[in-house]
C-alpha positions in Angstrom: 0.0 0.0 0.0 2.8 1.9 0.8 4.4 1.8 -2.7 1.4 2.0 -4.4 0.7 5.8 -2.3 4.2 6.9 -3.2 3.9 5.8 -7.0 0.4 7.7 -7.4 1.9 10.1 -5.8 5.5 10.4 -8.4 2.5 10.0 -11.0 1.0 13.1 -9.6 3.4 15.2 -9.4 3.9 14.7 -12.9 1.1 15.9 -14.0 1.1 19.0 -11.7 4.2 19.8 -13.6 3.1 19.6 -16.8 0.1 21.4 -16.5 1.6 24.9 -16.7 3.6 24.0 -20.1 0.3 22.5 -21.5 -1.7 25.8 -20.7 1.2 27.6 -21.9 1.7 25.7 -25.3 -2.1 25.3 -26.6 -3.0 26.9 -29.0 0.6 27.7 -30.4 2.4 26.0 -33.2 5.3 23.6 -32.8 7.1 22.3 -35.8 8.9 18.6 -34.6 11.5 17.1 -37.4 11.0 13.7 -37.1 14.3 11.5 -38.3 17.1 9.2 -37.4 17.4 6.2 -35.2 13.3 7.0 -34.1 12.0 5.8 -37.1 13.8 2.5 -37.6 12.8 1.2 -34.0 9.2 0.4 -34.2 9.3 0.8 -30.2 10.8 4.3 -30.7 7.8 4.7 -33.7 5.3 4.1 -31.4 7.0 6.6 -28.5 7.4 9.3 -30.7 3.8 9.3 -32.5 2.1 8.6 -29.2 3.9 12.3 -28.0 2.8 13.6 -31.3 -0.7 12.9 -30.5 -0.7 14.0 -27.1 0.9 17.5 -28.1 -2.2 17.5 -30.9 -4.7 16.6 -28.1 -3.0 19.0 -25.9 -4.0 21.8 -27.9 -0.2 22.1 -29.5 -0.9 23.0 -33.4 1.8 20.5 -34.2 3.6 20.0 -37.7 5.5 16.9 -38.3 8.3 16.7 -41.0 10.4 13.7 -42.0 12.9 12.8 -44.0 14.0 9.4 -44.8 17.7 8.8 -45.6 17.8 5.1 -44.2 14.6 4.3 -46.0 15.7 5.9 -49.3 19.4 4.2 -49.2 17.7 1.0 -48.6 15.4 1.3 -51.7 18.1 2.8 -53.7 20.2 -0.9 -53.0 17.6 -2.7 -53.8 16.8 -1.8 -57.2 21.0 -1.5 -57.7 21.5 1.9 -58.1 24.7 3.2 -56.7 25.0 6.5 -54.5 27.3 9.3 -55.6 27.9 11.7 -53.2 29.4 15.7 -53.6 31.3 17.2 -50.7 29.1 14.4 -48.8 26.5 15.4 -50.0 24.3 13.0 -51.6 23.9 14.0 -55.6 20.2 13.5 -56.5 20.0 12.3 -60.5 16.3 11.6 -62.2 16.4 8.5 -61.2 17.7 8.4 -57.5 14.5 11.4 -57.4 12.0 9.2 -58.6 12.6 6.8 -55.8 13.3 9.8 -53.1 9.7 10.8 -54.2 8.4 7.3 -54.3 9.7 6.4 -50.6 9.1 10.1 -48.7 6.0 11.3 -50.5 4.6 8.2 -50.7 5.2 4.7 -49.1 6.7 6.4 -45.9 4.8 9.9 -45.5 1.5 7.6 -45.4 2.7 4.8 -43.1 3.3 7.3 -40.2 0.1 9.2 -41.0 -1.5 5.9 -40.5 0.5 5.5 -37.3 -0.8 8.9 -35.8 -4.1 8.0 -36.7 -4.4 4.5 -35.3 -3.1 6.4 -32.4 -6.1 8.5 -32.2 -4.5 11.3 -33.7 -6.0 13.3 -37.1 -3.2 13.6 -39.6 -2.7 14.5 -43.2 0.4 13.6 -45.3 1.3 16.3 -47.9 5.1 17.3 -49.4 6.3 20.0 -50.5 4.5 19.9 -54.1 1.0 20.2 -52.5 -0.6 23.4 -53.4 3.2 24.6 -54.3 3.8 24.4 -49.9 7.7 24.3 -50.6 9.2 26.5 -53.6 12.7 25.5 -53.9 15.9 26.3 -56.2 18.3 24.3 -57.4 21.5 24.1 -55.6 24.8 24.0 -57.5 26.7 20.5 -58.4 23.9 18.4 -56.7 21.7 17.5 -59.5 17.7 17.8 -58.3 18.7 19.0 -54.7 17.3 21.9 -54.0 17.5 25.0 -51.3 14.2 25.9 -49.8 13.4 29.9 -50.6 9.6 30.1 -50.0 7.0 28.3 -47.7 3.3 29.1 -48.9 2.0 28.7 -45.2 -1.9 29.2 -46.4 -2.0 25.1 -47.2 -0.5 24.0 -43.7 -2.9 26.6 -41.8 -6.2 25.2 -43.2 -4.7 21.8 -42.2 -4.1 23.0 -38.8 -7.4 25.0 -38.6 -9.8 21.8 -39.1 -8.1 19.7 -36.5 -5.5 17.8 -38.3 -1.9 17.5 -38.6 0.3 18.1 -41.1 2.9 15.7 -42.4 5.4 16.8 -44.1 7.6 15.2 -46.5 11.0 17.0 -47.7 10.2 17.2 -51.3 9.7 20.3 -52.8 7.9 22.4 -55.7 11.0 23.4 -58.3 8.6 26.4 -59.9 11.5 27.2 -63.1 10.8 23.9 -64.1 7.4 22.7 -62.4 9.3 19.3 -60.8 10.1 18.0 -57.8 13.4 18.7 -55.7 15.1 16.5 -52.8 15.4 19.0 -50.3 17.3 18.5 -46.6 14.5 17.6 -44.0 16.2 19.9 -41.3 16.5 22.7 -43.4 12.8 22.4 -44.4 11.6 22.3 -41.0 13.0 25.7 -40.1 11.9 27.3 -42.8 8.3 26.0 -42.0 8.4 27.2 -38.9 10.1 30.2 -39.5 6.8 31.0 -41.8 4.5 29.9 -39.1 5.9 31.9 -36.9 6.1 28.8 -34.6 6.5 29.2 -30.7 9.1 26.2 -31.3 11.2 23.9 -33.5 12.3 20.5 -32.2 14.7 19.0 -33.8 14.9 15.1 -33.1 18.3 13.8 -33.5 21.1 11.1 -33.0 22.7 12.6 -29.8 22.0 14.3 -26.3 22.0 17.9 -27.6 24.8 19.8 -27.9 27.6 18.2 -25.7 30.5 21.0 -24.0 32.6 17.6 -24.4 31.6 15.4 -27.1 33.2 12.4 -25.5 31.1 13.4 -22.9 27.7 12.2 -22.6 26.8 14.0 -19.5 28.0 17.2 -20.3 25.3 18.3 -22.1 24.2 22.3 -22.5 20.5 22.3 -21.6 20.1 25.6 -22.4 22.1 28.0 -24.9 21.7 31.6 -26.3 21.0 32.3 -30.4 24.2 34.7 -29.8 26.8 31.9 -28.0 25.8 29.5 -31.2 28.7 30.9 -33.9 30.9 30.9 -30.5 30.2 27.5 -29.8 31.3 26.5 -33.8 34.5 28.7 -33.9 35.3 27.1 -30.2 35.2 23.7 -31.8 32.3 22.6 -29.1 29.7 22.6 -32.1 31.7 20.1 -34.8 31.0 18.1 -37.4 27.2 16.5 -37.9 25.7 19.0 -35.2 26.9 22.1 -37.5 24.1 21.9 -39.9 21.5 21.2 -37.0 22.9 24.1 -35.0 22.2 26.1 -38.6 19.1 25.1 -38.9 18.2 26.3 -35.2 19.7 29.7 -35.8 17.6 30.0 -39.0 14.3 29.6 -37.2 15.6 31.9 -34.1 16.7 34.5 -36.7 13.1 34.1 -38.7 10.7 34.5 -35.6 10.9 31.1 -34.1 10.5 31.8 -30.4 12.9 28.7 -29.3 14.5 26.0 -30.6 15.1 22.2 -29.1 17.9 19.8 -29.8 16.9 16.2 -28.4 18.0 12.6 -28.6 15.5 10.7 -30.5 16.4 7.4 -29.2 15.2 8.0 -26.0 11.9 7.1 -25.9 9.1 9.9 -25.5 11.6 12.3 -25.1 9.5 14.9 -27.1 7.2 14.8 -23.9 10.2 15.2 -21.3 11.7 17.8 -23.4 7.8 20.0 -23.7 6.3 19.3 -20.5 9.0 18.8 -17.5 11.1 21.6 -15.5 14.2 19.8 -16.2 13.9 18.6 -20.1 16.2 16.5 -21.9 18.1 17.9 -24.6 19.5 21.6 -25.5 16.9 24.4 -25.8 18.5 27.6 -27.8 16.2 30.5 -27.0 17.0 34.3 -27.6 19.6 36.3 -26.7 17.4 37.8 -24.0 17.1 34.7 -22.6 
């Protein structure tokens, strides 16, 4: 009896804590990049899209956008088609983008809107072709890769207005030619929520957050200002793989994003710890007022 008391108890206080960040957060828009390790585990599938739809039932206007690297790679050895890459960056011919399309836009955007909605959630899977969402331009020496310059928010509102949520996929509307472009999921999702004006970004990852030692596990930043970020680069503390997801945070801060979340997807429902506890889990970057 005693245990049980003490455990209802733990349970409670929980809640208590959350409460403030759940009145706080409805009715605002949070833009989660969905990627990595979390969507190969189906246990961290089902974490991660049960948070989804308790942000969504919370009140949270909540966009999800995906990529799909592992799932693309894997399709791309399967019908024997060999990667090339640029710089390390993957180079994206006509037919390595008709099987990015194939496997974000289709087989893969409308499996996890399946999963949110056998979850009790009310999702919609679009790209960035829908309605023209994502215009993007060409970027130099990588083929049909292309560099998101305008998000056409009026589609993703209407979503968001009847009660669902959005899916994204990161392919995008190439308007010189009237194609489809590979475009980096990361990248995508700031620009999205730069144009929504979103309260935050979350970016779900392979790693703590942003580590002060990266050999380090427990030295992680939980909380860093927009103006220590080119710092933490030139310092060599930022290196590497977390460069372009420290980018992409400082391109939401600088268009309007209110704050901006680093966490390790492989934890399971860390989108919940990070949202609704005092102590989160990963690195929040807010402003420099912060």
């Amino acid at each position: 009896m005693i245990n049980e008391t003490k455990a209802n108890a733990e349970r409670a206080a929980l809640m208590l804590q959350a409460l403030p960040y759940i009145q706080g957060f409805k009715g605002k828009t949070v833009v989660v990049k969905y990627g990595g390790n979390a969507m190969l585990s189906e246990e961290l599938k089902k974490a991660v899209i049960e948070d989804i739809v308790f942000m969504a039932g919370a009140g949270i206007r909540t966009v999800l956008v995906h990529g799909g690297g592992p799932e693309i790679q894997a399709m791309l050895k399967k019908t024997g088609k060999e990667s090339r890459f640029v710089n390390g960056l993957r180079y994206t011919d006509e037919e390595t983008m008709e099987i990015v399309q194939m496997v974000l836009c289709g087989k893969l955007n409308k499996d996890i809107t399946a999963m949110i909605q056998k979850a009790g959630g009310r999702a919609m899977g679009i790209c960035g072709l829908d309605g023209a969402m994502l215009k993007a331009t060409c970027m130099k020496d990588l083929g049909l890769v292309g560099e998101v310059e305008h998000v056409d928010t009026d589609v993703l509102n209407a979503i968001l207005d009847s009660g669902f949520m959005p899916v994204v996929s990161s392919v995008a509307y190439n308007a010189s030619e009237g194609s489809a472009l590979n475009v980096n999921a990361d990248t995508a999702a700031a620009k999205i929520a730069a144009a929504l004006k979103a309260e935050k970004i979350i970016l779900m990852t392979d790693v703590r957050g942003i580590l002060k030692d990266v050999n380090d596990p427990d030295s992680l930043l939980s909380i860093v200002r927009r103006s220590e970020l080119d710092s933490l680069i030139k310092d060599g503390i930022v290196s590497k793989g977390m460069i372009p997801k420290v980018d992409c945070c400082s391109m939401a801060l600088d268009g309007g994003v209110k704050k901006a979340h680093i966490i390790d997807g492989r934890i399971p429902h860390a989108l919940l710890t990070e949202l609704f506890t005092d102590k989160g889990i990963g690195t929040m970057i807010g402003g420099n007022n912060e």
